[in-house]
FIDOTI-272217 format. One line per 5 residues: number of its first residue (from 0); their letters; for each residue x, y, z of C-alpha. Coordinates in nm, 2 decimals. Layout:
BEGIN
NUM = A = X:Y:Z ~ ...
end
This chain:
BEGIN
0 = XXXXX = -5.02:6.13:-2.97 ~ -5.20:5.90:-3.23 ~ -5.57:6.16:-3.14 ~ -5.35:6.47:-3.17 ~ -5.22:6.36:-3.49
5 = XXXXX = -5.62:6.26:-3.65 ~ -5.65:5.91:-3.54 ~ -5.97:5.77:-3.45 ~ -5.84:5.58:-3.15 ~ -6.05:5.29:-2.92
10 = XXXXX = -5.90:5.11:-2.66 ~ -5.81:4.70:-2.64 ~ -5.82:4.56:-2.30 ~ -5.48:4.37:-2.40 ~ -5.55:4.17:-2.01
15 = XXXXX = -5.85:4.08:-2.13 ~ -5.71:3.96:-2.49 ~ -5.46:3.73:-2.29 ~ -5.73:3.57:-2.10 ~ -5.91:3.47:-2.33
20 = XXXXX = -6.20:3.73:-2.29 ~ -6.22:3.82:-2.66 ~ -6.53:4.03:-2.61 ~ -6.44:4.19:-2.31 ~ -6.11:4.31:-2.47
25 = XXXXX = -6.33:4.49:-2.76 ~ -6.59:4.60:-2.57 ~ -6.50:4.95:-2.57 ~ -6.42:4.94:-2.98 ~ -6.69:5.17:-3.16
30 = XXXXX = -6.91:4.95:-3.45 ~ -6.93:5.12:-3.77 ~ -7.17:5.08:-4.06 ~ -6.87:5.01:-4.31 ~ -6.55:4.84:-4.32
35 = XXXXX = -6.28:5.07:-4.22 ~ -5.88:4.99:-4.17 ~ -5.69:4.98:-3.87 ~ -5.35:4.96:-3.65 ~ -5.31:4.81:-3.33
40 = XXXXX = -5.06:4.91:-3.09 ~ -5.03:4.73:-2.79 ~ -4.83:4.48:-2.59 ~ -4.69:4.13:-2.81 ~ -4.94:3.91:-2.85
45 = XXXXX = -4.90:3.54:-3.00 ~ -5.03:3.47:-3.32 ~ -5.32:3.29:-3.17 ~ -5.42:3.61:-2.99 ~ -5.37:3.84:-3.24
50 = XXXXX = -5.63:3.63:-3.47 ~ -5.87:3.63:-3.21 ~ -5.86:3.98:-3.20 ~ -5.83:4.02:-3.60 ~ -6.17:3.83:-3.61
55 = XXXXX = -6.34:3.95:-3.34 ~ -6.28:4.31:-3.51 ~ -6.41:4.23:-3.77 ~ -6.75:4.21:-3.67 ~ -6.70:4.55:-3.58
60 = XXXXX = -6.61:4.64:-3.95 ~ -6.29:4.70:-3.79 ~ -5.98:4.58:-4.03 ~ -5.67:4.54:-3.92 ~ -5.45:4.61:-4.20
65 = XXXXX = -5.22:4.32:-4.11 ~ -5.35:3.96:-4.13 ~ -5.29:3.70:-3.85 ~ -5.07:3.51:-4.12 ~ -4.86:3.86:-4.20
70 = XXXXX = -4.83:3.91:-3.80 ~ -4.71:3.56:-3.78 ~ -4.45:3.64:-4.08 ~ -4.26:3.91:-3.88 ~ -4.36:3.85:-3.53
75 = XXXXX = -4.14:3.47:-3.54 ~ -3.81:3.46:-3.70 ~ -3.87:3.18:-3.91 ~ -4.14:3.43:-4.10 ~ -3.90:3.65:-4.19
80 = XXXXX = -3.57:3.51:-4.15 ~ -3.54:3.33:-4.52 ~ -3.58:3.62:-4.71 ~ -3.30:3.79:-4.52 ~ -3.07:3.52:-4.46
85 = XXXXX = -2.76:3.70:-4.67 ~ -2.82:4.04:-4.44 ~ -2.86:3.89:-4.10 ~ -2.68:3.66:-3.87 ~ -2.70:3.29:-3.96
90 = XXXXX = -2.96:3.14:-3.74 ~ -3.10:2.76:-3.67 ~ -3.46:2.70:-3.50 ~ -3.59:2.39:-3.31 ~ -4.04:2.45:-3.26
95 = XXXXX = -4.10:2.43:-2.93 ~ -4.29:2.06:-2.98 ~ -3.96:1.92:-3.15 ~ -3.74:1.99:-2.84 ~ -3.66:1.63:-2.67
100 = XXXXX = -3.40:1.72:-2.41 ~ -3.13:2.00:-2.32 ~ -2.85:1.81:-2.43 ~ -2.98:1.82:-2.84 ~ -2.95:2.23:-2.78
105 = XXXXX = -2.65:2.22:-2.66 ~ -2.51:2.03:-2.93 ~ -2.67:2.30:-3.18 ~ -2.50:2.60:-2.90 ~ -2.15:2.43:-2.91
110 = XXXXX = -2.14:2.40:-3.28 ~ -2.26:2.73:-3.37 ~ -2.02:2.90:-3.03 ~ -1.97:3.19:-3.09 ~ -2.36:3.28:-3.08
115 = XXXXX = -2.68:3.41:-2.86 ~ -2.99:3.22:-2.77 ~ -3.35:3.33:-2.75 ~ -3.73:3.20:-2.90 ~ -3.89:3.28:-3.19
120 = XXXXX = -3.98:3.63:-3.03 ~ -3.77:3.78:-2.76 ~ -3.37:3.68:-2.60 ~ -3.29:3.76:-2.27 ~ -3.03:4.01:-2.35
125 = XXXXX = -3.04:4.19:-2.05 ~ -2.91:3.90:-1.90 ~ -2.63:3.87:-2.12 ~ -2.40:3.64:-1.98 ~ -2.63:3.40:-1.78
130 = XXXXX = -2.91:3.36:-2.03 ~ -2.77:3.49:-2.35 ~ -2.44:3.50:-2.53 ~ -2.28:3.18:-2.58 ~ -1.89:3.27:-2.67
135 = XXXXX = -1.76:2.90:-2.65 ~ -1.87:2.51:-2.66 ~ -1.78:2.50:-2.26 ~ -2.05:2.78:-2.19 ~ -2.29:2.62:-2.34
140 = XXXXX = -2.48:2.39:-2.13 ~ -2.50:2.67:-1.90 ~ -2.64:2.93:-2.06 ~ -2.91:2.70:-2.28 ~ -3.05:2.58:-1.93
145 = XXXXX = -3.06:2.92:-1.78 ~ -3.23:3.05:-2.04 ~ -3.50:2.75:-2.07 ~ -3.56:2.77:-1.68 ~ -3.58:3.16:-1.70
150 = XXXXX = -3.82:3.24:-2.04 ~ -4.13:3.06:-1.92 ~ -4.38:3.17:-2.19 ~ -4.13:3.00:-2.45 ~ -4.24:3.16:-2.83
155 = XXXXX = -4.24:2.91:-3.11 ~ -3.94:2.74:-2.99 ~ -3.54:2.82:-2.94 ~ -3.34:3.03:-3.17 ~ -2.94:3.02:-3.20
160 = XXXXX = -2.82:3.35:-3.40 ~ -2.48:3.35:-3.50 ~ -2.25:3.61:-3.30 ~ -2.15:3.92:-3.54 ~ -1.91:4.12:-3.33
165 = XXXXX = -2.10:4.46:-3.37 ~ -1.93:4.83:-3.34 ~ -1.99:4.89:-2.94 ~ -2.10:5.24:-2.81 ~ -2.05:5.06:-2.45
170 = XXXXX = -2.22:4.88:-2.18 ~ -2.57:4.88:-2.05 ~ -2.55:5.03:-1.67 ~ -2.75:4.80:-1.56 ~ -2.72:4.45:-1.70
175 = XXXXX = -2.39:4.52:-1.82 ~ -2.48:4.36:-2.17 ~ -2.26:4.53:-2.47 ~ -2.48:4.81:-2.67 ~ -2.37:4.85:-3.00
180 = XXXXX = -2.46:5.10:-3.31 ~ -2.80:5.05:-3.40 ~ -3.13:5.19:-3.54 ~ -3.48:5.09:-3.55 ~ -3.66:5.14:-3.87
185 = XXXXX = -4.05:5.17:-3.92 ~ -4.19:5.07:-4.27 ~ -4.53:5.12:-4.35 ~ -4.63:4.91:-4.68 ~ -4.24:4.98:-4.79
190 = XXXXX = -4.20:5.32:-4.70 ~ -4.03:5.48:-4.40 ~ -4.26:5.58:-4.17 ~ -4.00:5.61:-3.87 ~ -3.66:5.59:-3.76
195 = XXXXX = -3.42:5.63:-3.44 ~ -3.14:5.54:-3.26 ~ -3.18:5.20:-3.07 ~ -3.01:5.30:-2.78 ~ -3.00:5.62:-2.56
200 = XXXXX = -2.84:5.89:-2.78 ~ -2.60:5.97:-2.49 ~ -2.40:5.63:-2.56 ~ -2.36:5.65:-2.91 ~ -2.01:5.90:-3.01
205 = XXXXX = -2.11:6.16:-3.20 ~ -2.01:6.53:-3.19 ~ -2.19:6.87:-3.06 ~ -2.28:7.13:-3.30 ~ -2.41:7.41:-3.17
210 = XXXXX = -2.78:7.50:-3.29 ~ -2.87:7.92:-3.22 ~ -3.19:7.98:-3.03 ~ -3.27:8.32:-3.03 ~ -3.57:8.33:-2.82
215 = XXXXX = -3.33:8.20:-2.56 ~ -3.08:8.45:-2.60 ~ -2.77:8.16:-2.65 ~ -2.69:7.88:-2.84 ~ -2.80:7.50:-2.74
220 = XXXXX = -2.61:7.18:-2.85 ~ -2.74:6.88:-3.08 ~ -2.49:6.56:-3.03 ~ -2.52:6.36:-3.37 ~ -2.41:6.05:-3.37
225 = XXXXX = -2.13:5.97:-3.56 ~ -2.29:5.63:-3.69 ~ -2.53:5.86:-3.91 ~ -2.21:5.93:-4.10 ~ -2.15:5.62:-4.21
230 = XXXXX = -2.53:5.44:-4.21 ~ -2.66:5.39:-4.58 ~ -2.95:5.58:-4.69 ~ -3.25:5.41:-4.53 ~ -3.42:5.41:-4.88
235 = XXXXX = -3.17:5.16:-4.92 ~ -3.31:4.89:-4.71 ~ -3.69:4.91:-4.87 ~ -3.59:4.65:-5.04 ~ -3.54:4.41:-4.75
240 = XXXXX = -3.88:4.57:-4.60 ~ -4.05:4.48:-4.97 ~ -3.96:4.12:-4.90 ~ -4.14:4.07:-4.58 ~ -4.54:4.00:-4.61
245 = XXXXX = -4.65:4.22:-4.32 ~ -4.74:4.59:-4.45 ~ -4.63:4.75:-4.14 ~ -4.26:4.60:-3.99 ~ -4.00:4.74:-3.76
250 = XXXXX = -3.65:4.66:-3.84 ~ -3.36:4.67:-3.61 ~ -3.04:4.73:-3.84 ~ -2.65:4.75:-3.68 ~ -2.33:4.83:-3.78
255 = XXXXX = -2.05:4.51:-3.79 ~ -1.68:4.61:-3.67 ~ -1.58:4.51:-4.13 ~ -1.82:4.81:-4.17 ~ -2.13:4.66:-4.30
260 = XXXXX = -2.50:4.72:-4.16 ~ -2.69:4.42:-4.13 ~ -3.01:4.35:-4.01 ~ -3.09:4.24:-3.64 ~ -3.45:4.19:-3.61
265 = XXXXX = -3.77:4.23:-3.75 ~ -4.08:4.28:-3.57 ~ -4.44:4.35:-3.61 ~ -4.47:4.76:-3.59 ~ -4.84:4.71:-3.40
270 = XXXXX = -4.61:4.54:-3.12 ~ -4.29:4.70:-3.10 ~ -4.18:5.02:-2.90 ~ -4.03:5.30:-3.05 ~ -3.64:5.29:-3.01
275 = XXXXX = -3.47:5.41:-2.66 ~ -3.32:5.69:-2.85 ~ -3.65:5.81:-2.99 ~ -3.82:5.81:-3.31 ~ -4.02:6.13:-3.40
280 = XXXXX = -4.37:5.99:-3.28 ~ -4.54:6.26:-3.43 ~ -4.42:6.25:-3.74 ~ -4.44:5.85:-3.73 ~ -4.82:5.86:-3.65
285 = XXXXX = -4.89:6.10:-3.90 ~ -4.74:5.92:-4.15 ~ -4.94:5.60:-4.04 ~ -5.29:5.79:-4.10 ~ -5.17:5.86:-4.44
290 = XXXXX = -5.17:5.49:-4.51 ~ -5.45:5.39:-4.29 ~ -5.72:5.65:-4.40 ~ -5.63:5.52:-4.81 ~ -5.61:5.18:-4.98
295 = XXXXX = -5.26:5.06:-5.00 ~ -5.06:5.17:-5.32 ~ -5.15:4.95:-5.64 ~ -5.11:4.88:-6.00 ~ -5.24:5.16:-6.16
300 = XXXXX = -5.51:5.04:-6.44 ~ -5.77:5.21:-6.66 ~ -6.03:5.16:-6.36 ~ -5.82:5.36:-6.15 ~ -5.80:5.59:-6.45
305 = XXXXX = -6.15:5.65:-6.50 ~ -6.23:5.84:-6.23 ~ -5.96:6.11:-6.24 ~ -5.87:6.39:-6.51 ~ -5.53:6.54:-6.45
310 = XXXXX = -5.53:6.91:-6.53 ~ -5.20:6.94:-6.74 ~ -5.27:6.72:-7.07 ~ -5.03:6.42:-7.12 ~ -4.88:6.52:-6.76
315 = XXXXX = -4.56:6.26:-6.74 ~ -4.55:6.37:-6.32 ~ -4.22:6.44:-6.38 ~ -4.06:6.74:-6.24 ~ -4.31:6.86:-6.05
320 = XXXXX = -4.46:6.79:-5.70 ~ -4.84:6.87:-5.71 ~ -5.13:6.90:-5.97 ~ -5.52:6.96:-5.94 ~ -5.76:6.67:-6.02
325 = XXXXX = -6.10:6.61:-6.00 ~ -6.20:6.29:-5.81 ~ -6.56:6.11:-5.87 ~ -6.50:5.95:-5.48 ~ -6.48:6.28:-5.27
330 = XXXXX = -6.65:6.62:-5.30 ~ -6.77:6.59:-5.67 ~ -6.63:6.81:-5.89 ~ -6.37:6.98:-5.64 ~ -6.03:7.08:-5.69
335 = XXXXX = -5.81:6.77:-5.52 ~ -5.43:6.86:-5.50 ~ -5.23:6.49:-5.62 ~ -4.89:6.49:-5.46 ~ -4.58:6.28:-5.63
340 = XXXXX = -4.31:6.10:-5.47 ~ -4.11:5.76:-5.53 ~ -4.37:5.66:-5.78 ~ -4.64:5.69:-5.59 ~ -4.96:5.93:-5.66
345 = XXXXX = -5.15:6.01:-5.38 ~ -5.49:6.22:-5.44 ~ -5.58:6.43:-5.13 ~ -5.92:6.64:-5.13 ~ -5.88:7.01:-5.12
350 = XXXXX = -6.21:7.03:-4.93 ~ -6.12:6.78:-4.62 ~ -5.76:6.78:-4.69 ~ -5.79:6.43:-4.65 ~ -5.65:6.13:-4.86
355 = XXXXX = -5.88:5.97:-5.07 ~ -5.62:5.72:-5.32 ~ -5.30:5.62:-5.39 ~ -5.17:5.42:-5.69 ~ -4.82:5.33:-5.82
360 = XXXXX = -4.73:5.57:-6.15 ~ -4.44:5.45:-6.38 ~ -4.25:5.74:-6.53 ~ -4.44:5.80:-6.83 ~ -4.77:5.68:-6.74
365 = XXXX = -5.01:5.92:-6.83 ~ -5.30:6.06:-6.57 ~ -5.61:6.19:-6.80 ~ -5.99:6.07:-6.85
end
């Protein structure tokens, strides 16, 4: 998907990475003469991994776009947890090298009952009731010592999230675990890039509208769920996204039985899968190469200025969606069509229809040599 959608794509032996065999991991990553950015997508790796790799990238002038320390921010909890506190279940952490016994868990479990338990990283919701939820102060030695004996490669340390009760869709056929109304967002540098239901779209209620298809000589049905009806605009949480120092997050967000949508999780984006019910990964990878090919938005100053003459004197870029430029950086002297959205001007050339900038414009600010 990524090489139909433009990417320039080289494998990571992610085997290799957990070894420890740094430069057998990157041994199929191409070297190039000049720094260029990067995603990776892969399996989770720890924080001490994902530096390894960071650095041993950049000796291919390979950068990652997201630092070990902004991996670490949204990969573990605690990263990320602080700046969402009022959206997200209340949560207490004990690192894995402050953990003296069972019994000091437990304590934490019965006093926070109702709650779930898990690492920094990953529960083990799909074993709900034996390694899981915690719904009373007589559960709790129970399910803290199942879940210690069972999550081997403990992350960080142990987690105890509050218990929202959550609007259910039903059970998971399998583990039998309760699935409730969520989405999983994906925010590249604080802009959607990606968004989906959590779970299978059959479990969530929705109704059936019927959609024509000629060429098929009969109508088809679309189910939409009836969560979308109620779920805020997802503009609405880049605020949240803003807060968290990791350009490229995914964000787990559910609806509460008052009404409310609160946040879940956050995540990483290079480590985390796109939702059960399906993201539009085209769309989502096409979206990404619009950030990765470009610098990241910034202030606009007169540097930025210097180099670009818009061709409507005093243009405001309000009320209109595209504009020709000239840009010193790409194809001298060619027309380069500037598209405007949410305050942000990105230049693309008209000759490689590529980006080639993007700066933050207040309304006003005015575009001319």
């Amino acid at each position: 998907m990524a090489l139909g959608c433009g990417h320039l794509v080289d494998l990571v032996s992610w085997e290799a990475l957990v070894r420890g065999e740094v430069a057998t991991a990157i041994g199929a990553v191409s070297e190039f003469e000049e720094e260029i950015p990067a995603i990776y997508r892969g399996w989770m790796l720890t924080p001490e991994q994902y530096k390894e790799l960071y650095e041993a990238l950049e000796v291919c002038s390979v950068k990652l776009i997201t630092t070990p320390e902004q991996y670490k921010n949204a990969h573990y909890l605690p990263g990320w947890y602080t700046e969402l506190s009022d959206v997200t279940p209340e949560s207490v952490w004990v690192p894995k090298e402050e953990i003296k016994d069972v019994s000091s868990l437990v304590a934490i479990a019965s006093d926070m009952a109702p709650c779930v338990i898990k690492d920094y990283v990953k529960s083990r919701k799909h074993e709900w009731d034996e390694a899981c939820f915690i719904p009373n102060a007589e559960s709790a030695k129970k399910v803290v010592s199942t879940f210690l004996e069972r999550q081997d490669d403990l992350q960080g340390g142990v987690v105890f999230r509050k218990f929202d009760p959550l609007k259910p869709i039903g059970k998971h056929p399998d583990s039998g675990m309760p699935m409730s109304e969520e989405f999983r967002i994906f925010w590249i540098y604080g802009r959607i890039a990606g968004i989906g239901e959590y779970w299978d779209p059959k479990y969530y209620e929705g109704q059936d509208f019927p959609i024509p298809e000629p060429e098929e000589g009969g109508p088809t049905t679309y189910r939409v769920p009836d969560a979308l009806e109620t779920l805020p605009h997802p503009e609405e949480f880049a605020v949240l996204a803003q807060k968290i120092d990791n350009p490229f997050i995914a964000m787990d967000i559910a609806h509460t039985e008052d009404d409310e949508w609160i946040v879940i999780e956050v995540g990483d984006a290079q480590v985390s899968t796109l939702p059960q019910g399906g993201a539009d990964a085209e769309l989502l990878y096409r979206r990404l190469r619009q950030y990765v090919d470009v610098p990241p938005p910034s202030v606009m100053t007169q540097k930025d200025l210097d180099g670009m003459t818009c061709a409507e004197e005093g243009c405001d870029h309000k009320g209109h969606s595209t504009r020709f430029v000239f840009h010193s950086r790409c194809h001298m002297d060619s027309p380069t069509w500037v598209a405007y959205e949410g305050g942000i001007l990105t230049i693309i050339c008209a000759e490689c229809e590529l980006p080639v900038g993007r700066v933050l414009v207040h309304p006003g600010d005015v575009v001319k040599h």
